[in-house]
N, CA, C and O atoms as a Tinker XYZ file with bonds, in Angstrom:
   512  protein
     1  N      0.823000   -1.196000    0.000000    73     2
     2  CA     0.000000    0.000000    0.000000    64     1     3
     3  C      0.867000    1.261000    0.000000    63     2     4     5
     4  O      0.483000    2.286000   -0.562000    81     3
     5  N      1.674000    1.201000    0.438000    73     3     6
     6  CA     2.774000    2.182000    1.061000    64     5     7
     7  C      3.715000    2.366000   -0.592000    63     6     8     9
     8  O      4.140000    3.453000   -0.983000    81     7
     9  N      3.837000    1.388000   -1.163000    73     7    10
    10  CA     4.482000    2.157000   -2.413000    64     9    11
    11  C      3.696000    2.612000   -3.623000    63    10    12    13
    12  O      4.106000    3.374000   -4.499000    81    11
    13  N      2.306000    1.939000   -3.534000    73    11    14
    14  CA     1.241000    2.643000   -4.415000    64    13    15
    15  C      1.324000    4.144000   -3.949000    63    14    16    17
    16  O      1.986000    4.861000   -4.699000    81    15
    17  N      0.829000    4.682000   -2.959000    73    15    18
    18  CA     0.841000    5.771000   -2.608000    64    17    19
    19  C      2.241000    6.721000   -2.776000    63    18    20    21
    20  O      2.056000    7.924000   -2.959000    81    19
    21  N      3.631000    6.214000   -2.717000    73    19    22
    22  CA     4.784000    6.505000   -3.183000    64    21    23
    23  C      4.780000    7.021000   -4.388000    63    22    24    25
    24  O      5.077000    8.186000   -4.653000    81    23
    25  N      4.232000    5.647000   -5.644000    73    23    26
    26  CA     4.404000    5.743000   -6.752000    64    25    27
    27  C      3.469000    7.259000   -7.105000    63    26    28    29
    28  O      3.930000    8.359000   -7.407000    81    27
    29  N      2.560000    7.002000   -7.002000    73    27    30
    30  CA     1.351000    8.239000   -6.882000    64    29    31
    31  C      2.054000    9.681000   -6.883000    63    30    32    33
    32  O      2.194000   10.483000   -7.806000    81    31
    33  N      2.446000    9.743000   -5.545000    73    31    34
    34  CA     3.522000   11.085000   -5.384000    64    33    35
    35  C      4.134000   11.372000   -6.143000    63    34    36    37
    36  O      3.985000   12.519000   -6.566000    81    35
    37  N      5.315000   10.381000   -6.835000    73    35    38
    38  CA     5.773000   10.446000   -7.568000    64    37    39
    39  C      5.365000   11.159000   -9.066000    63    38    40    41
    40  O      6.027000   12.128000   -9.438000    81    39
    41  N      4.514000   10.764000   -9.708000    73    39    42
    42  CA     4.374000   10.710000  -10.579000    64    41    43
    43  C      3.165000   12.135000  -10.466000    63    42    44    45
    44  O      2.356000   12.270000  -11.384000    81    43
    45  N      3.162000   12.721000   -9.761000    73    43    46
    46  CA     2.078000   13.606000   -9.399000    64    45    47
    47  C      3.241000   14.790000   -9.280000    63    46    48    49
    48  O      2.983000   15.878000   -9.794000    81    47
    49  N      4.616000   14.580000   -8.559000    73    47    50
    50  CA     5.474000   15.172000   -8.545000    64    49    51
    51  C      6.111000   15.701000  -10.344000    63    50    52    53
    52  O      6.339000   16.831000  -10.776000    81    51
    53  N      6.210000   14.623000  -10.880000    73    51    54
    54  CA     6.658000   15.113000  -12.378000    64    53    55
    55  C      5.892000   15.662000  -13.178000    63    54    56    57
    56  O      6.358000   16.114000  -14.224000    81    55
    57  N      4.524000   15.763000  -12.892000    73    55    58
    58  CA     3.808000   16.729000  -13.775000    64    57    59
    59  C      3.874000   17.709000  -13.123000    63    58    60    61
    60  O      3.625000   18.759000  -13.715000    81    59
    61  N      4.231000   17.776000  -11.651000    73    59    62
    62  CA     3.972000   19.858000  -11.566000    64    61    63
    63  C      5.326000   19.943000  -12.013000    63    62    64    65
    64  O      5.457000   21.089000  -12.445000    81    63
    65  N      6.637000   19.178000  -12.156000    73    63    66
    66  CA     7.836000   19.915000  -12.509000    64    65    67
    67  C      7.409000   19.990000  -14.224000    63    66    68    69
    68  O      8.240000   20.528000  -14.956000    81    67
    69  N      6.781000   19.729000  -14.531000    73    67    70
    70  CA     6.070000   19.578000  -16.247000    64    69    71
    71  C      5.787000   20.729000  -16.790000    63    70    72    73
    72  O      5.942000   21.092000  -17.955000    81    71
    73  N      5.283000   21.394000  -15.714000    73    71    74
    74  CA     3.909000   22.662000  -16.146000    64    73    75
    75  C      5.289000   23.673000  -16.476000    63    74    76    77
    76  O      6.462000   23.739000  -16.108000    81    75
    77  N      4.364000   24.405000  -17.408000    73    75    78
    78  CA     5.424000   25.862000  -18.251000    64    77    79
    79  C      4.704000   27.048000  -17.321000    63    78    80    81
    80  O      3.628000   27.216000  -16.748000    81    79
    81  N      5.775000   27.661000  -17.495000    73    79    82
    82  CA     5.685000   28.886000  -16.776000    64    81    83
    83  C      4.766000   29.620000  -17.468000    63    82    84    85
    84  O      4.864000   29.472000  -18.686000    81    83
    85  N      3.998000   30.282000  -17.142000    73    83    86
    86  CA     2.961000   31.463000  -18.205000    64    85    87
    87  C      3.002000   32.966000  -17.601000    63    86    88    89
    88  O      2.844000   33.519000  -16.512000    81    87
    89  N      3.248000   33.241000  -18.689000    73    87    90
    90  CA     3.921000   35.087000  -18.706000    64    89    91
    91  C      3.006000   36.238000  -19.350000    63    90    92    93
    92  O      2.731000   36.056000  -20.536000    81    91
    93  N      2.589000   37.177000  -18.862000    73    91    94
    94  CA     2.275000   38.222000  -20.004000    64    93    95
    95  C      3.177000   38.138000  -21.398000    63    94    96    97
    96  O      4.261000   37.559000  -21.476000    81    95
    97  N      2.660000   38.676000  -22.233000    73    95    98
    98  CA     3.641000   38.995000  -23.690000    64    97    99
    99  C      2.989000   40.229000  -23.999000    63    98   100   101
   100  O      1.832000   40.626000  -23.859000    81    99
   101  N      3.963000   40.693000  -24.422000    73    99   102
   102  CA     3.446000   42.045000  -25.308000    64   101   103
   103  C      4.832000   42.378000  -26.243000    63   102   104   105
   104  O      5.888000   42.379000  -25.612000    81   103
   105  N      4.891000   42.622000  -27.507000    73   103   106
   106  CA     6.052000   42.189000  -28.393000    64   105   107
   107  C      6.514000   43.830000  -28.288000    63   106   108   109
   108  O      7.738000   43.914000  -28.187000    81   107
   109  N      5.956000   44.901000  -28.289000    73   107   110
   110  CA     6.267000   45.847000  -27.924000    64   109   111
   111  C      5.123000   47.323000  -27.707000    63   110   112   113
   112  O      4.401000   47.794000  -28.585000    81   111
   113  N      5.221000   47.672000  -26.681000    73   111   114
   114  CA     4.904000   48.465000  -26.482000    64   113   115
   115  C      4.705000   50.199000  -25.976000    63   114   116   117
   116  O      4.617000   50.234000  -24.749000    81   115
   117  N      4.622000   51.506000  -26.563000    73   115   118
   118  CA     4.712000   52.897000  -26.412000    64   117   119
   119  C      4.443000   53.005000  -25.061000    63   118   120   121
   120  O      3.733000   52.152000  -24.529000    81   119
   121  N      5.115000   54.354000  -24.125000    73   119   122
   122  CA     4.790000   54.361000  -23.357000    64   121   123
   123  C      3.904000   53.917000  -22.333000    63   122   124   125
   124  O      4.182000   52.749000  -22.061000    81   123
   125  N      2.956000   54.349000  -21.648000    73   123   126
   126  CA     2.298000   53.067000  -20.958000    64   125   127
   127  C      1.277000   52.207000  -22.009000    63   126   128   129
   128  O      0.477000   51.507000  -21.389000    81   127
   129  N      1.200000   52.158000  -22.981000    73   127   130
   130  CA     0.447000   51.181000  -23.623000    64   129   131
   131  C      1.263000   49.985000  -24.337000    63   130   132   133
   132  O      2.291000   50.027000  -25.013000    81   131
   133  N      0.306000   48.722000  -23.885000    73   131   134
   134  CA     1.054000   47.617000  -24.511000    64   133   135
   135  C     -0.170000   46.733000  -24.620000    63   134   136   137
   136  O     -0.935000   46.713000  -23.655000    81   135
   137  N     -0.435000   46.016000  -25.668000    73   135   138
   138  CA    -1.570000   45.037000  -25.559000    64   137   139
   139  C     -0.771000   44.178000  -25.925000    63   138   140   141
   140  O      0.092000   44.087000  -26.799000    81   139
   141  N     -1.387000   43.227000  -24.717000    73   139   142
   142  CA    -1.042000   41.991000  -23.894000    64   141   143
   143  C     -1.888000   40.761000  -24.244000    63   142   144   145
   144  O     -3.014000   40.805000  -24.739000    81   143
   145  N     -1.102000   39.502000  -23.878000    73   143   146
   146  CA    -1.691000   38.274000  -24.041000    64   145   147
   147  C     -0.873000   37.437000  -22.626000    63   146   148   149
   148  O     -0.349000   37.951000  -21.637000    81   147
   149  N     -1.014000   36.027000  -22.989000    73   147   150
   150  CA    -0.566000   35.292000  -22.171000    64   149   151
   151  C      0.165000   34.281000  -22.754000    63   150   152   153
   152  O     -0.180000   33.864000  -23.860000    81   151
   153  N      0.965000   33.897000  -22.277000    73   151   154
   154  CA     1.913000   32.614000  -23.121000    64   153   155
   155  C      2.779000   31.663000  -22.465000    63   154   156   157
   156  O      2.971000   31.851000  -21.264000    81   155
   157  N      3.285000   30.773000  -22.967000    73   155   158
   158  CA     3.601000   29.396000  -21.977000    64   157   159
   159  C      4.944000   29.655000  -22.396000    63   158   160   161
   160  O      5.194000   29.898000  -23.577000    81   159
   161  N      5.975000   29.615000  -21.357000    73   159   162
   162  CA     7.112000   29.622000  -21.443000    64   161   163
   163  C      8.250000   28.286000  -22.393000    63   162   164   165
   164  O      7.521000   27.425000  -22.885000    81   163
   165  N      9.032000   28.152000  -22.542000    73   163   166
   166  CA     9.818000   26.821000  -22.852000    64   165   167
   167  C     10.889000   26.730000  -21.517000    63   166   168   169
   168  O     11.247000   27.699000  -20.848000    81   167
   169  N     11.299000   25.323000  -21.310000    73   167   170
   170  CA    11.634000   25.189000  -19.947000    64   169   171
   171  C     13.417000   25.869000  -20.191000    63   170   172   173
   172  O     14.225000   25.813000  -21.118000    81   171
   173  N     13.418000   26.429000  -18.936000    73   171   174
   174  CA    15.031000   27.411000  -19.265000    64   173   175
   175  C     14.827000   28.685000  -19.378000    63   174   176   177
   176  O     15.789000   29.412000  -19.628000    81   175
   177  N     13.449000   29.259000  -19.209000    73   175   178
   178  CA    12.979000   30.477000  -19.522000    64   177   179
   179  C     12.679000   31.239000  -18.773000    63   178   180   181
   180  O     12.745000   30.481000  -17.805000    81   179
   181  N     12.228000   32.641000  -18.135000    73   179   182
   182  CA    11.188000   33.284000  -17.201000    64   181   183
   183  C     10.940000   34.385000  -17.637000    63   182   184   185
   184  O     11.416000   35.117000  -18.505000    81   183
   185  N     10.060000   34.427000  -16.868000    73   183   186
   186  CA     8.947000   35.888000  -17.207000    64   185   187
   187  C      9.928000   37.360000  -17.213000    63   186   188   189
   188  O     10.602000   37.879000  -16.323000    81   187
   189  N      9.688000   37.718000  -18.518000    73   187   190
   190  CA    10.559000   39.240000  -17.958000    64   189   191
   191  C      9.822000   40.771000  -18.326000    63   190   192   193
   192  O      9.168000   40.840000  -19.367000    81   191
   193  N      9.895000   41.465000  -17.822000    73   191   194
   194  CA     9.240000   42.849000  -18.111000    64   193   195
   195  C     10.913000   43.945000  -18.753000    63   194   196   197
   196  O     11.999000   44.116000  -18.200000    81   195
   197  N     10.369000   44.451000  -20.089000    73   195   198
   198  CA    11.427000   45.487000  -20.493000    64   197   199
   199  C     11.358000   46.558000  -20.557000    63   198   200   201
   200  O     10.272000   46.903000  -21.022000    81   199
   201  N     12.080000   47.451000  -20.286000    73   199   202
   202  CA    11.646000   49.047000  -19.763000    64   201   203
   203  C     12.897000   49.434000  -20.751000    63   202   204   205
   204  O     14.009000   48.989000  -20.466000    81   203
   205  N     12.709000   50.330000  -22.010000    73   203   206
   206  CA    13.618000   50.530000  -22.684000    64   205   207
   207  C     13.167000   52.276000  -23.263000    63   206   208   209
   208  O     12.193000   52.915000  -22.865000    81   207
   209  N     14.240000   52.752000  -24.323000    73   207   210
   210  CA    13.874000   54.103000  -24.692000    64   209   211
   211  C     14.927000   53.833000  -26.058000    63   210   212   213
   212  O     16.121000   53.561000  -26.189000    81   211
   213  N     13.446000   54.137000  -27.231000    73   211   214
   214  CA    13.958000   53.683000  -28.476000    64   213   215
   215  C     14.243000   55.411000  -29.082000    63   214   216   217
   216  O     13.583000   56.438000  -28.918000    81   215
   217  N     15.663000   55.108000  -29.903000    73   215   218
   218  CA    16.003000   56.338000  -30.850000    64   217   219
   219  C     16.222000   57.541000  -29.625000    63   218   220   221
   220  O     16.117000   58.714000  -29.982000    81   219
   221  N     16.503000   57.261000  -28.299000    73   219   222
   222  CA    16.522000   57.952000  -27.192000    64   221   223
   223  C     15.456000   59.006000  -27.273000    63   222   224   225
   224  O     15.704000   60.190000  -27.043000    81   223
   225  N     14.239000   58.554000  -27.611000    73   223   226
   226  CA    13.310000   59.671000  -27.735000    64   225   227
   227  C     11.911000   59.352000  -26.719000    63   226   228   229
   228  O     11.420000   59.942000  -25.756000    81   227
   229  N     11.496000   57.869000  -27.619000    73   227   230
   230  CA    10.363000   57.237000  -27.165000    64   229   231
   231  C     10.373000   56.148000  -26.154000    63   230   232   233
   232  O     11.054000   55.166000  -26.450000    81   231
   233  N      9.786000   56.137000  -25.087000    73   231   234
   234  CA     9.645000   55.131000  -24.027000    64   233   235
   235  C      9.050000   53.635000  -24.813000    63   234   236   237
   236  O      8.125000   53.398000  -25.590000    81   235
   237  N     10.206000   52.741000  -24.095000    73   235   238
   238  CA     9.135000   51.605000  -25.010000    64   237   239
   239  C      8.847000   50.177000  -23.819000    63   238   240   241
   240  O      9.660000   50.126000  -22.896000    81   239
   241  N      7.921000   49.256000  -23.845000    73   239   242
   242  CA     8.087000   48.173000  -22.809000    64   241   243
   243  C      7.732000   47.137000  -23.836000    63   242   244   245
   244  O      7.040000   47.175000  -24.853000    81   243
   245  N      8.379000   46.267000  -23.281000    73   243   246
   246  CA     7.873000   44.835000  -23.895000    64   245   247
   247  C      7.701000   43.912000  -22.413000    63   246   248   249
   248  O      7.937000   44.350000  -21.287000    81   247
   249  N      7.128000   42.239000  -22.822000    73   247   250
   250  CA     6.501000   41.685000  -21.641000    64   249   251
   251  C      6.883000   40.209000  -22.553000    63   250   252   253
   252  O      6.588000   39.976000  -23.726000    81   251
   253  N      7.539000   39.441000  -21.705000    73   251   254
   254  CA     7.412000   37.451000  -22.518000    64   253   255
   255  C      8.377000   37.205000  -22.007000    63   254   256   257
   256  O      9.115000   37.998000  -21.422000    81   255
   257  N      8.577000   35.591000  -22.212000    73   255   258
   258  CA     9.604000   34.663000  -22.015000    64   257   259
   259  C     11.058000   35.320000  -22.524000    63   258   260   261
   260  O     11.367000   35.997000  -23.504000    81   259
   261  N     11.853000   34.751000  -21.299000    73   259   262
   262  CA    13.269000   35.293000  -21.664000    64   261   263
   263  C     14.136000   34.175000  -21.228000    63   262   264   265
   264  O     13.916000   33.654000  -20.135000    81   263
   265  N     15.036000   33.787000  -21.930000    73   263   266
   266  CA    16.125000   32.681000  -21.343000    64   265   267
   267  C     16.502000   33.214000  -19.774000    63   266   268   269
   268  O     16.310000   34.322000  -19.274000    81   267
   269  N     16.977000   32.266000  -19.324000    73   267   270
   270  CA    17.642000   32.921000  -17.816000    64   269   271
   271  C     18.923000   33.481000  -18.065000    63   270   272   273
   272  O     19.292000   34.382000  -17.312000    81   271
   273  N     19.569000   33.159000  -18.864000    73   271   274
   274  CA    20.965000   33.502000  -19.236000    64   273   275
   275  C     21.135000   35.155000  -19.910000    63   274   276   277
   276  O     22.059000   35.898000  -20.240000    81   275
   277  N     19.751000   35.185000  -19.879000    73   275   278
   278  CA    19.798000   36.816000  -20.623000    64   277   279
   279  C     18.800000   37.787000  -19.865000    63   278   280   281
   280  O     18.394000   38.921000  -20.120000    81   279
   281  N     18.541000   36.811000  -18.736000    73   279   282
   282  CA    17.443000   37.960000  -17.465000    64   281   283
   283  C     18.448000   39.115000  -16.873000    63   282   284   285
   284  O     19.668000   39.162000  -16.714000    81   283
   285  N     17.764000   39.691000  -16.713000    73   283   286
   286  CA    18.810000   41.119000  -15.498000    64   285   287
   287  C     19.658000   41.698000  -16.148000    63   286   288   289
   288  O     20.742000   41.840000  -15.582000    81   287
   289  N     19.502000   42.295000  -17.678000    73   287   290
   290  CA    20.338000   42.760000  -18.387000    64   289   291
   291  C     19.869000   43.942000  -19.168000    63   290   292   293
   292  O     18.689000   44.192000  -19.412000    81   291
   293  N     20.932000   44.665000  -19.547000    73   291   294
   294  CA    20.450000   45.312000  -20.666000    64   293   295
   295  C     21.412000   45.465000  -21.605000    63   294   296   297
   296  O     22.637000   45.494000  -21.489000    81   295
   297  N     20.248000   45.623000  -23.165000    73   295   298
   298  CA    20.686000   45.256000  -24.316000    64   297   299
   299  C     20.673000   46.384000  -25.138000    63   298   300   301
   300  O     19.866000   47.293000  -24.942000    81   299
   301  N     21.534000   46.411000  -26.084000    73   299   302
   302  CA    21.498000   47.698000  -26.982000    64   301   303
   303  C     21.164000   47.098000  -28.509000    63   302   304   305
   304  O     21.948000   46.257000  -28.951000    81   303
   305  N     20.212000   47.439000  -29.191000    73   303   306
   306  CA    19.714000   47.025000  -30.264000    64   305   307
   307  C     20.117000   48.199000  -31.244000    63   306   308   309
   308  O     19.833000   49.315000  -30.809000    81   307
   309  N     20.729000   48.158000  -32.489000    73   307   310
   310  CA    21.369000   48.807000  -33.811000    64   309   311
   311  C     20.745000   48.801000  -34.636000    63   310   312   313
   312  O     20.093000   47.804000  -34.948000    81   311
   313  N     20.716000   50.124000  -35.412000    73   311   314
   314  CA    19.981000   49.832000  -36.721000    64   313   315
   315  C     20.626000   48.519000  -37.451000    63   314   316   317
   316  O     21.625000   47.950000  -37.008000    81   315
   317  N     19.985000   48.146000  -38.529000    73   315   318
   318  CA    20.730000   47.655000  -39.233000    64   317   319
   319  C     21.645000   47.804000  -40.896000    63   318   320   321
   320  O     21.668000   47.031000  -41.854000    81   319
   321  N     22.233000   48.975000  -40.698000    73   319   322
   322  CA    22.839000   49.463000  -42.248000    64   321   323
   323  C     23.745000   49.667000  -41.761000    63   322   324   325
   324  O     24.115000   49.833000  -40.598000    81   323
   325  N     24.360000   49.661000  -43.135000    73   323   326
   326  CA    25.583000   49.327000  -43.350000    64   325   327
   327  C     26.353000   50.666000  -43.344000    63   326   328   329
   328  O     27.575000   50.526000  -43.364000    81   327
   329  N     25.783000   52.236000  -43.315000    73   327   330
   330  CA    26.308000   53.014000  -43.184000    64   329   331
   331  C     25.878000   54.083000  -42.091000    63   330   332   333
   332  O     26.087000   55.296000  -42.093000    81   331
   333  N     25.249000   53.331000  -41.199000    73   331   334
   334  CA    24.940000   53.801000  -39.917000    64   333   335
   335  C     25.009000   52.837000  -38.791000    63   334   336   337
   336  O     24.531000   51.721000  -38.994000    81   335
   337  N     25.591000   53.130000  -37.504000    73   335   338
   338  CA    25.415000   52.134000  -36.440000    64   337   339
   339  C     25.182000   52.910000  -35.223000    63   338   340   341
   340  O     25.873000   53.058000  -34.216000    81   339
   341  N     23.932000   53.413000  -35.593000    73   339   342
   342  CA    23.043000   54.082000  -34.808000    64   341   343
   343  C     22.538000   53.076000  -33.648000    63   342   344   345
   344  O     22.860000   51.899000  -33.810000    81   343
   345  N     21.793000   53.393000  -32.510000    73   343   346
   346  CA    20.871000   52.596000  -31.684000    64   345   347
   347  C     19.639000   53.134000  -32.202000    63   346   348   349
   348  O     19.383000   54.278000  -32.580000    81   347
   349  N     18.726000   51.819000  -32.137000    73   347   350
   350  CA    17.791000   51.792000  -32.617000    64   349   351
   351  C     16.626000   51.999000  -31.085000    63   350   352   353
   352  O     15.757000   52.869000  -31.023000    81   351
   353  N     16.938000   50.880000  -29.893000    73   351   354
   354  CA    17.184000   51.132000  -28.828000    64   353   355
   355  C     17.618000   50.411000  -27.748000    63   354   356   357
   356  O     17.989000   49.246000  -27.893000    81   355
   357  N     17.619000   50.978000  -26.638000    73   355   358
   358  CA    17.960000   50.297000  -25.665000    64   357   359
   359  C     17.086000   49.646000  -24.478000    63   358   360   361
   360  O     16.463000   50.500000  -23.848000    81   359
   361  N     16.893000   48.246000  -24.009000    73   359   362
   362  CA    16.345000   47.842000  -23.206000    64   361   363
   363  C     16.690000   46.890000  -22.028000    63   362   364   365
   364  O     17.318000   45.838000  -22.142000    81   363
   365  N     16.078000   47.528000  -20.627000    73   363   366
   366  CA    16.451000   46.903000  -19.868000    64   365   367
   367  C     15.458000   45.691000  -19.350000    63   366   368   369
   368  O     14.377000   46.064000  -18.893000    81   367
   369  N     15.705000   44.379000  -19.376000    73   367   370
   370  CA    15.065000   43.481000  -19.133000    64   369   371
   371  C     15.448000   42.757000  -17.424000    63   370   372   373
   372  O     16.463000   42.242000  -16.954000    81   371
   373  N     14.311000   42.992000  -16.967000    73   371   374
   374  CA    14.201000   41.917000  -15.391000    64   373   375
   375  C     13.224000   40.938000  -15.405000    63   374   376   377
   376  O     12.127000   41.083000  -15.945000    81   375
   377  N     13.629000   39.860000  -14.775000    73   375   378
   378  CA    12.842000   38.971000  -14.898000    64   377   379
   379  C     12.618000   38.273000  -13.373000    63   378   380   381
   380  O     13.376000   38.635000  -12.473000    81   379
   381  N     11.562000   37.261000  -13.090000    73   379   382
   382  CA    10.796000   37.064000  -12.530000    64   381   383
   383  C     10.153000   35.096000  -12.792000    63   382   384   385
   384  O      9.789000   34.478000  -13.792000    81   383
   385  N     10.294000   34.729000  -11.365000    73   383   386
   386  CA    10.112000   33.125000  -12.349000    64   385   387
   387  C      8.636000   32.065000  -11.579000    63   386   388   389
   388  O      8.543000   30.869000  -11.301000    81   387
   389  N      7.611000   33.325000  -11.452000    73   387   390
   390  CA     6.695000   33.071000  -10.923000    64   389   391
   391  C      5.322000   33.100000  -11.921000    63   390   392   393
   392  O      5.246000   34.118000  -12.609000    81   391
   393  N      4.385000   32.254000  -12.064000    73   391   394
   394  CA     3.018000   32.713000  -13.117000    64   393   395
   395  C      2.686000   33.983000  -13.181000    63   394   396   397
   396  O      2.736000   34.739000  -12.211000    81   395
   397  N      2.305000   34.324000  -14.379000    73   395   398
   398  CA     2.102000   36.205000  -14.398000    64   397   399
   399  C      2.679000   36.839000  -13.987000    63   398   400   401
   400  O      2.156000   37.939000  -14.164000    81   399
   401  N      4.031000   36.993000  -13.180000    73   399   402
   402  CA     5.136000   38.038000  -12.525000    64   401   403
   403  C      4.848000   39.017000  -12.869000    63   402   404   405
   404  O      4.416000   39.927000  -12.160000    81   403
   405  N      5.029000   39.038000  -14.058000    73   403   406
   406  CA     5.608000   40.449000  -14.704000    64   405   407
   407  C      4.437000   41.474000  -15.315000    63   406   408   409
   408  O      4.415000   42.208000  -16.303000    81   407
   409  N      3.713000   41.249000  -14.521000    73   407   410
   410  CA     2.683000   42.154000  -14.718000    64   409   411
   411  C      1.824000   42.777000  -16.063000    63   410   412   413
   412  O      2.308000   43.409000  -17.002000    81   411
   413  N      0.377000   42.387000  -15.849000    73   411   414
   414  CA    -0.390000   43.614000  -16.767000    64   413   415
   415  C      0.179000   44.803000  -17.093000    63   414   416   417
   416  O      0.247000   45.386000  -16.011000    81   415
   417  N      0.679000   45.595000  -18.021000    73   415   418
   418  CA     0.093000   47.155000  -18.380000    64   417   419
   419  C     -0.939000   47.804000  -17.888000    63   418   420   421
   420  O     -1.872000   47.032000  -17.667000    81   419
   421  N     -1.104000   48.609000  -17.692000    73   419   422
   422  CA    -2.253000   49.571000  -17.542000    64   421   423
   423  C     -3.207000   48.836000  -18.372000    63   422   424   425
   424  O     -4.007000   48.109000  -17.784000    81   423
   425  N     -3.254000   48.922000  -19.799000    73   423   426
   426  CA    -4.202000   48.683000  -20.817000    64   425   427
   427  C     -4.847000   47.492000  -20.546000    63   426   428   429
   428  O     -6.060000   47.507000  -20.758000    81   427
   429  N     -4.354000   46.438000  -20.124000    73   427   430
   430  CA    -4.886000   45.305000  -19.799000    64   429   431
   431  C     -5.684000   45.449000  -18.778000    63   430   432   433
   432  O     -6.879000   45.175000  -18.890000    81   431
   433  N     -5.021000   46.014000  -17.335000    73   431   434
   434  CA    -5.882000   46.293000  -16.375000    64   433   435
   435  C     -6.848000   46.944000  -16.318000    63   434   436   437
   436  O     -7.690000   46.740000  -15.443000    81   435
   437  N     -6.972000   47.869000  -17.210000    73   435   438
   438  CA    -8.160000   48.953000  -17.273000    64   437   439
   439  C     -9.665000   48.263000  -17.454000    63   438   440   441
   440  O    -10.658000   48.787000  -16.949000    81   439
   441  N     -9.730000   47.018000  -18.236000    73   439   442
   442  CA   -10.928000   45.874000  -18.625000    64   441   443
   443  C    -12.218000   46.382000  -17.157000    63   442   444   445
   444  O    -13.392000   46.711000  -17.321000    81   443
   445  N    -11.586000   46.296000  -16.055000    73   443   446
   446  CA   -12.560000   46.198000  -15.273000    64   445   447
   447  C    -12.999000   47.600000  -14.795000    63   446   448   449
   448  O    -13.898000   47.731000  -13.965000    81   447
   449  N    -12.375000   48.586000  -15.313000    73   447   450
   450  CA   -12.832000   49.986000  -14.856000    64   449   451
   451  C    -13.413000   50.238000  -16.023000    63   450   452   453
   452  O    -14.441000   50.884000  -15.822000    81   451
   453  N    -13.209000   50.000000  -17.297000    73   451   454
   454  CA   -14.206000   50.152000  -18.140000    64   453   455
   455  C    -15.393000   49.572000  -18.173000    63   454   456   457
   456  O    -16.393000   50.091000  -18.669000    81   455
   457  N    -15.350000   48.552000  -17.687000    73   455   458
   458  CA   -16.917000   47.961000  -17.031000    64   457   459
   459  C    -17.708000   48.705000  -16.264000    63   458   460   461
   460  O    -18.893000   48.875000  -16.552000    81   459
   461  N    -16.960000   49.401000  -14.864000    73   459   462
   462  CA   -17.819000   49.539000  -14.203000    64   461   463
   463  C    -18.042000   50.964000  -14.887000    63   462   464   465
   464  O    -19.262000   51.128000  -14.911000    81   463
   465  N    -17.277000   52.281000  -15.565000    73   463   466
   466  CA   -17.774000   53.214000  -16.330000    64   465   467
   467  C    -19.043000   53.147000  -16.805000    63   466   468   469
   468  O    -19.955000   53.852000  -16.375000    81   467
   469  N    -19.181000   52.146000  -17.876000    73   467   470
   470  CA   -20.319000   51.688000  -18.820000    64   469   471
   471  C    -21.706000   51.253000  -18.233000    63   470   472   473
   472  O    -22.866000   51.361000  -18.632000    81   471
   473  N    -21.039000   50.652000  -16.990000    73   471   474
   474  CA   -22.292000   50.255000  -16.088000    64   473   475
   475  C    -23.120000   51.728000  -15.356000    63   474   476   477
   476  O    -24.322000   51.992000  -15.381000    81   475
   477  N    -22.085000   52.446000  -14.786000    73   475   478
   478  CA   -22.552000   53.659000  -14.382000    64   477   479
   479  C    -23.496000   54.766000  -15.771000    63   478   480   481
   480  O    -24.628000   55.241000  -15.865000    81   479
   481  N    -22.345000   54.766000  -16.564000    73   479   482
   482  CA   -23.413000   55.570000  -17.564000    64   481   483
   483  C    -24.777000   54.963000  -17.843000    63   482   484   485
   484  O    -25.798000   55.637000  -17.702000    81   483
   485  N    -24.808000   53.475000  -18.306000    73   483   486
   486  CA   -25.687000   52.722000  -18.477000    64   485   487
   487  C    -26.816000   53.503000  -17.924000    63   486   488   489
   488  O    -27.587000   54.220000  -18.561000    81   487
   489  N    -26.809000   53.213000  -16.362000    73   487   490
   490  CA   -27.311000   54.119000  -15.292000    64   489   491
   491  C    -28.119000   55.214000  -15.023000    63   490   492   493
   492  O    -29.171000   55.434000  -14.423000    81   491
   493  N    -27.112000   55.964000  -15.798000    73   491   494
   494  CA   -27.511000   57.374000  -15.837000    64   493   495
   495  C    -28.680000   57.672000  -16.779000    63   494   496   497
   496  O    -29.699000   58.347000  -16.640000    81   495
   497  N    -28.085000   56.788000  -17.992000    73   495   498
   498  CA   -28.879000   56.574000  -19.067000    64   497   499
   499  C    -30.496000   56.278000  -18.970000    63   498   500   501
   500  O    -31.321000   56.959000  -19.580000    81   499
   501  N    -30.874000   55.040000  -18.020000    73   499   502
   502  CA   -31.988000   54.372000  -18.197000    64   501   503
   503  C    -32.789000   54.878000  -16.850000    63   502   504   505
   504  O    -33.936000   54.485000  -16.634000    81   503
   505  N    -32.070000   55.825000  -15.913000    73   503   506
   506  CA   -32.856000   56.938000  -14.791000    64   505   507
   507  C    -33.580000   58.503000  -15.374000    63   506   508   509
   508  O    -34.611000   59.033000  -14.961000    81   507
   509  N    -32.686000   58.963000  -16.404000    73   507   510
   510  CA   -33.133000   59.870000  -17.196000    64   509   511
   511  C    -34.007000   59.735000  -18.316000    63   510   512
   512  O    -34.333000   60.727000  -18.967000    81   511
């Protein structure tokens, strides 16, 4: 009885080491706006949030899977010609190795305050 219940553990044990990490993504996004999704990591990976400033002008963020070997860094991205080696920009990536870490955007979060807006006007609407 005692190793059925073993085996059990066991094998109950290798599917949670199984499960992928799931991260916001957002491939890039302008100042505080970024529309977001969700996505399953590959194993070796974690959640990272990027806080960067492209052409040193414009604020930019991105959100997804990042190797671990390239978490807690920042990267300088180049145009690509051959008679300029300009930055295109620069981003700093942290990461995080927990489900959803790395947080909603604003834009994502907003879903439920636009509800209750709509509900209120609604409101206003069908009292008047």
């Amino acid at each position: 009885m005692n190793r059925i219940i073993l085996q059990l553990v066991a094998v109950g044990f290798c599917f949670a080491l199984g499960q992928a990490l799931q991260c916001y993504d957002c491939k890039v996004g302008f100042w505080n706006f970024c529309i977001t999704g969700k996505i399953q990591c590959d194993a070796g990976q974690h959640c990272f949030s990027g806080v960067g400033q492209a052409v040193s002008l414009v604020d930019i963020k991105m959100k997804g899977c990042l190797a671990k070997v390239d978490c807690n860094k920042t990267t300088t991205v180049n145009f690509p010609t051959s008679d300029s080696n300009a930055t295109a920009y620069h981003m700093n990536k942290t990461c995080c190795n927990t489900d959803l870490c790395n947080g909603a955007p604003a834009l994502q979060r907003a879903g439920g305050l636009s509800l209750a807006l709509a509900s209120v006007v609604a409101l206003f609407v069908v009292l008047h």
